[in-house]
Backbone as JSON, one array per atom type, in Angstrom:
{
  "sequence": "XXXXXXXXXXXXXXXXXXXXXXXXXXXXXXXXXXXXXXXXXXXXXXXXXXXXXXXXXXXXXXXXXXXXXXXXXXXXXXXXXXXXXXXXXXXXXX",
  "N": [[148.62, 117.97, 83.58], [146.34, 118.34, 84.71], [146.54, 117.64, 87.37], [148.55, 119.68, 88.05], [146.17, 121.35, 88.08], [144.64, 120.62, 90.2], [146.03, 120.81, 92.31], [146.88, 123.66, 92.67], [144.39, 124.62, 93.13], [144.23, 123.71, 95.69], [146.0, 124.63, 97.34], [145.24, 127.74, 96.66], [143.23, 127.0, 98.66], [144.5, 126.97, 101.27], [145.4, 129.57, 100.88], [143.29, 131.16, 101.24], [142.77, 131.5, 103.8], [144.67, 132.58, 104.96], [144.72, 135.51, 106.77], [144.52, 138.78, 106.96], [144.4, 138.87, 109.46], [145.35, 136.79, 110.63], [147.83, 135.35, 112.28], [151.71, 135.41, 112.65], [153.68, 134.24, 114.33], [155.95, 132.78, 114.61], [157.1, 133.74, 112.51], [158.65, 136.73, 113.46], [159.71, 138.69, 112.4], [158.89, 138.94, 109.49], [155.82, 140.46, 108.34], [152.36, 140.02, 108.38], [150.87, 140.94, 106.66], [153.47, 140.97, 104.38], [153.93, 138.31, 103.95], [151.66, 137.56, 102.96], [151.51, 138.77, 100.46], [153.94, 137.31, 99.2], [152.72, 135.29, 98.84], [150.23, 135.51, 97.0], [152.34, 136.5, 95.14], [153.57, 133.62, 94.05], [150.84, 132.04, 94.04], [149.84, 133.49, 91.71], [152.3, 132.85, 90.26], [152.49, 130.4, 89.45], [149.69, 130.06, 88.63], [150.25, 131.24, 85.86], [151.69, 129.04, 84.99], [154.33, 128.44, 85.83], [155.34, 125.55, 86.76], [157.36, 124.92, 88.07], [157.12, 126.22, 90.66], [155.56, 124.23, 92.46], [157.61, 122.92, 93.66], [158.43, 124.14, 95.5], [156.11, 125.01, 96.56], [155.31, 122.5, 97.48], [157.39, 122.21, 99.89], [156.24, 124.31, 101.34], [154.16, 122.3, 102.09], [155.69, 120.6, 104.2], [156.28, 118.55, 106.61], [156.12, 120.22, 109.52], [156.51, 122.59, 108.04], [156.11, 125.88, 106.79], [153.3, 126.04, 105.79], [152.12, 124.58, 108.07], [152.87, 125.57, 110.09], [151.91, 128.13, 109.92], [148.8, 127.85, 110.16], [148.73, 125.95, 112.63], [149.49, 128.21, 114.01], [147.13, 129.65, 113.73], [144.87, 128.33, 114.29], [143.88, 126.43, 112.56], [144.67, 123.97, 112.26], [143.6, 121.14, 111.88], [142.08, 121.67, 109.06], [144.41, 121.77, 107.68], [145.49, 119.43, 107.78], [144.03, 117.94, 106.43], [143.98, 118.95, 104.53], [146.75, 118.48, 103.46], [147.35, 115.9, 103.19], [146.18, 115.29, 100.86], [146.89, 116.9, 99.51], [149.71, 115.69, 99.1], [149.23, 112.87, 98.05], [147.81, 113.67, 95.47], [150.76, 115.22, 94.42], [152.75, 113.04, 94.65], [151.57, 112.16, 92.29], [151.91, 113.21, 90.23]],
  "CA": [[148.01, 119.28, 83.71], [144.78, 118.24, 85.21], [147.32, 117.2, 88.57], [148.27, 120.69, 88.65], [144.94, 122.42, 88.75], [144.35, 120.3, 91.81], [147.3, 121.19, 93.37], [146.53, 124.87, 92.72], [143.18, 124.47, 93.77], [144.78, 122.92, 97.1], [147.27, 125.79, 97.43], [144.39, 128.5, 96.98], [142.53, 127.12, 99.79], [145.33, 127.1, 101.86], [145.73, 130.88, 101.11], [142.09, 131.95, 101.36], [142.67, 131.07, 105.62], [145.38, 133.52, 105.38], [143.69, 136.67, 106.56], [145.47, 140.25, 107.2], [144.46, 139.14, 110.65], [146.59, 135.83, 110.96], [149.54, 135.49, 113.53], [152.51, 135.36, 112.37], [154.42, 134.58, 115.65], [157.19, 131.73, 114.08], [158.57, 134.6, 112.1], [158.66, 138.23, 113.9], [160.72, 139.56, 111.13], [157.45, 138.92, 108.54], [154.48, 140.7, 108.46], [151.44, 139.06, 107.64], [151.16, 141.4, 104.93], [154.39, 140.56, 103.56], [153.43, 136.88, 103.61], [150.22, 137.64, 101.91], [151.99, 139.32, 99.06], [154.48, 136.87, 98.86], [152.16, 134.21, 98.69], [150.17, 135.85, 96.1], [153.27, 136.28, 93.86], [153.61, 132.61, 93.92], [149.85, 131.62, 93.61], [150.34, 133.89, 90.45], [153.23, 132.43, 89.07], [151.47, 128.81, 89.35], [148.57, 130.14, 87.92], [150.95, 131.73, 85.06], [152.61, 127.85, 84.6], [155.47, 128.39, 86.17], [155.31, 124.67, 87.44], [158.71, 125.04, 89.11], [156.13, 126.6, 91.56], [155.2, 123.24, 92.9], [158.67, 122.43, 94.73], [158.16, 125.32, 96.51], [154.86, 124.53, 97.78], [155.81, 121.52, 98.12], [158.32, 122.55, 100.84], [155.63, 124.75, 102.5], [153.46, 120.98, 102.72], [156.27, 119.54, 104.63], [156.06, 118.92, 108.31], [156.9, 121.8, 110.47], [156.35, 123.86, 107.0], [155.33, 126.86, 106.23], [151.55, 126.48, 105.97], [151.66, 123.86, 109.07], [153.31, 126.58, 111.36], [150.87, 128.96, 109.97], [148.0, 126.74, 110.57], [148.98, 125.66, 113.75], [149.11, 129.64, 115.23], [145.86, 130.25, 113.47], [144.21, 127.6, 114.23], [142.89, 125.23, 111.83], [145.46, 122.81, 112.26], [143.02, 120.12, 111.15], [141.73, 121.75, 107.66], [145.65, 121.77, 107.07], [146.0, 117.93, 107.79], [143.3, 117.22, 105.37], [144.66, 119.44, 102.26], [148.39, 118.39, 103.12], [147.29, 114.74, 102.8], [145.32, 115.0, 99.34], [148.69, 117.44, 98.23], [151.07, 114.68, 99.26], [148.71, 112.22, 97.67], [148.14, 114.65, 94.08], [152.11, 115.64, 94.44], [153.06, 111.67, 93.98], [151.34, 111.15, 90.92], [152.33, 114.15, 89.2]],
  "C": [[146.85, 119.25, 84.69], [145.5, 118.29, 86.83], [147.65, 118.8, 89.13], [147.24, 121.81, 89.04], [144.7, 122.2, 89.92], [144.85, 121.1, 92.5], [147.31, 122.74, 93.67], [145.44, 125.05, 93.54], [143.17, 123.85, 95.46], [145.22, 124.58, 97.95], [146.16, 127.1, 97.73], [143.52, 128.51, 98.27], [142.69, 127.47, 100.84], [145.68, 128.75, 102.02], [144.64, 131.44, 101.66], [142.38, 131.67, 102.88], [143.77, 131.76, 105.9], [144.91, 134.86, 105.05], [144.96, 138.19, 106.97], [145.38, 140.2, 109.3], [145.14, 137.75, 111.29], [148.22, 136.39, 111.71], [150.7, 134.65, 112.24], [154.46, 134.77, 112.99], [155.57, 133.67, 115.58], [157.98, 132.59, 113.58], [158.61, 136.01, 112.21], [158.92, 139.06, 112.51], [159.54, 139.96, 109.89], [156.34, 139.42, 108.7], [153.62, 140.01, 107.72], [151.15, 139.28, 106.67], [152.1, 141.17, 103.86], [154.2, 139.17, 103.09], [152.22, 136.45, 102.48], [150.47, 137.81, 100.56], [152.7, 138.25, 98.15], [153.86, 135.74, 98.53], [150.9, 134.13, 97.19], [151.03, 136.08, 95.1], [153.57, 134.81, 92.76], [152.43, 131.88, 93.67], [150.08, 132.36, 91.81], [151.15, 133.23, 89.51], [152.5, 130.85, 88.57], [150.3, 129.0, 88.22], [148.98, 130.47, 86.15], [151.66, 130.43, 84.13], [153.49, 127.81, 84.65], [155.25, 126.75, 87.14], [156.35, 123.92, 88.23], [158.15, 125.4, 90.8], [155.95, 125.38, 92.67], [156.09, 122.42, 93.56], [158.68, 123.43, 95.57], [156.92, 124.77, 97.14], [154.86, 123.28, 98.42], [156.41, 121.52, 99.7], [157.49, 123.38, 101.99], [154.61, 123.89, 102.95], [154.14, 120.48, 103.86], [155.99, 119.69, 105.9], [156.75, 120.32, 108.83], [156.77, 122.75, 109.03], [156.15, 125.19, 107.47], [153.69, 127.2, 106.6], [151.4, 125.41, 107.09], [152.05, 125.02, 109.97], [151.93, 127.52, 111.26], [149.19, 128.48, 110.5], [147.74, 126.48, 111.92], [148.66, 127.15, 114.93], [147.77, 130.18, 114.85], [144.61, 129.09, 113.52], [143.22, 126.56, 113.52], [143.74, 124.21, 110.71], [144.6, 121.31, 111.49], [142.76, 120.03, 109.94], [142.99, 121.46, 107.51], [145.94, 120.26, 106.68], [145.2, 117.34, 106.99], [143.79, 117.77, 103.93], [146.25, 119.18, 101.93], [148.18, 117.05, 102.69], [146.97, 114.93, 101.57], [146.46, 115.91, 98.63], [149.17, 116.67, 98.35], [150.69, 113.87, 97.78], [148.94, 112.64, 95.73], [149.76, 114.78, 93.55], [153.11, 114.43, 94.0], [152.79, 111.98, 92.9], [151.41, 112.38, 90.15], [153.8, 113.63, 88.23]]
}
């Protein structure tokens, strides 16, 4: 339990740097608003103990992810490479 608060607490940070004014430019089709929402559904469910949650985020850790693409067009490619390491890290020993 304690493994997933981290991991939440990872995940949140990762959202708070997604702003209504983030690019989106990997997936036209998505608005940033839609992303926002959708990303809130899923902080939610986590927060809810849906800990099925956590292969999903998982998947938006992975290289070329999700939150690295996003990251990458919004620039703060580096905070990313420090909270994907300490998820990898957390995500083991769960």
């Amino acid at each position: 339990m304690i493994r997933e608060k981290e991991l939440l607490a990872i995940v949140k940070r990762v959202r708070g740097k997604i702003t209504p004014e983030s690019e989106t430019g990997w997936n036209e089709r998505r608005s940033i608003d839609e992303v926002i929402e959708q990303l809130n559904r899923e902080v939610m469910a986590l927060e809810g103990g849906d800990v099925n949650m956590l292969q999903l985020f998982n998947l938006y850790f992975a290289p070329t992810g999700f939150f690295q693409e996003l990251a990458m067009a919004n620039g703060w490619s580096d905070d990313y490479m420090q909270l994907s390491t300490k998820w990898d890290e957390l995500y083991s020993q769960r």
